[in-house]
N, C-alpha and C positions, 0 to 999 in steps of 0.2 A: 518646339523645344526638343533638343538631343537628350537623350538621356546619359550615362559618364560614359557607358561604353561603345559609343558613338563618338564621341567625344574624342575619347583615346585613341578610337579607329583612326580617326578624321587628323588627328596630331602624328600618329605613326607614318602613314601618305607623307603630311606634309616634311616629316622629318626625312621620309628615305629620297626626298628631291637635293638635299643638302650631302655634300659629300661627308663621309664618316671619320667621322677623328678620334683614335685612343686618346681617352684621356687618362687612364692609369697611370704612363708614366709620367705624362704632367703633374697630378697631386704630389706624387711622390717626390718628384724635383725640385718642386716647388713649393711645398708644405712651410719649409725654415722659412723661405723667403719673402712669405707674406705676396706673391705677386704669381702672375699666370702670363703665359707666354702670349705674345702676339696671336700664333694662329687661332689658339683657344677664342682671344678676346674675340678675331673677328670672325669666327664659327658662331657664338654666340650673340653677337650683335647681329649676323646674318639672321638668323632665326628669332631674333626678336623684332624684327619689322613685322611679321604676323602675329606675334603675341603681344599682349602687353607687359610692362617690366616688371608685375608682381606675377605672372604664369612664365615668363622666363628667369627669374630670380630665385623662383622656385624648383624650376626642374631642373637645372646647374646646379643650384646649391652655392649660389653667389648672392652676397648682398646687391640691395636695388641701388644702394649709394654707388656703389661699385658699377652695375651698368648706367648711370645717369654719368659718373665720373668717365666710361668710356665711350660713352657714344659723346663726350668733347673733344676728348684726347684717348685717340687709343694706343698710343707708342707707351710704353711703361717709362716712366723718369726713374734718369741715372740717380745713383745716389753719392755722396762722396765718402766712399771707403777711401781714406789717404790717412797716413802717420803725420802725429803734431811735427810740426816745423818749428815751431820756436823753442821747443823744450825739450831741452837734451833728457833723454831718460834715464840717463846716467847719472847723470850729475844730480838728477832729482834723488835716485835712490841712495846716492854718495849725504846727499841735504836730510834726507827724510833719518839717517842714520845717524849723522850730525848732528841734528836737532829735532830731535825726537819731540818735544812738547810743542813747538811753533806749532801757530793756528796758519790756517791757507792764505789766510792774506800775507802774511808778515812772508809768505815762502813765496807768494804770486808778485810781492815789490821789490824781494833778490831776484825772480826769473824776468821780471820787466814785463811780466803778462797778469790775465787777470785773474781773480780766484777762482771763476767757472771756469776756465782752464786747466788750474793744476789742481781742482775736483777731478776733473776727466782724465788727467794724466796719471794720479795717482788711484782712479779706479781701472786703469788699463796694468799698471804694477801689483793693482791688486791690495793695496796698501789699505788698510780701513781706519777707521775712526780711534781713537785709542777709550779701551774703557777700562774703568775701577775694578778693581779684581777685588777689593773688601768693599764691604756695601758698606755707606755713611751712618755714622753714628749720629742719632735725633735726640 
């Protein structure tokens, strides 16, 4: 049996066989984005064919989900950053002005889309919920 500082020795070795990768500016690039760049992943999956995923999950600082999710797929999926298409945003804040008290349905069967739509179009206008400015008499 190693004792840790054997251990660490014997982990230092095998790390300096693996070429060196900053990852400073990765966190930092990648912090909002909730995602880690290609090279990282496969730096990291390089170095976990000798470890197992709970002593590589730890010394990244990556969840295990996350290396079990890339040793399937290690390309990162695209996401769809794209503007609603059916719904003129204009015209919504021209409606929302117009008819100040309609619920979202009644505004999602004038736009011909559905009410989780212009939820989302009116949280990208930024428009929220209307509330009581006097509190209800009991």
């Amino acid at each position: 049996m190693h004792d840790i500082t054997e251990l660490y020795c014997l982990m230092d070795d095998f790390c300096k066989k693996f070429e060196p990768i900053e990852l400073a500016p990765y966190f930092m690039m990648y912090t909002n984005l909730m995602t880690y760049p290609l090279k990282f992943r496969q730096h990291v999956l390089a170095i976990k064919e000798k470890l197992t995923y709970a002593k590589t999950a730890s010394r990244f600082g990556v969840g295990m989900a996350s290396l079990m999710r890339w040793n399937r797929r290690i390309t990162p999926c695209t996401t769809h950053n794209k503007p609603a298409t059916k719904i003129d945003m204009e015209a919504l804040a021209q409606d929302v002005a117009t008819y100040p008290d309609d619920y979202q349905y009644e505004r999602a069967q004038r736009f011909g889309v559905s009410a989780q739509g212009i939820r989302h179009a009116l949280k990208r206008l930024r428009v929220s919920r209307k509330k009581n400015t006097s509190a209800s008499q009991s």
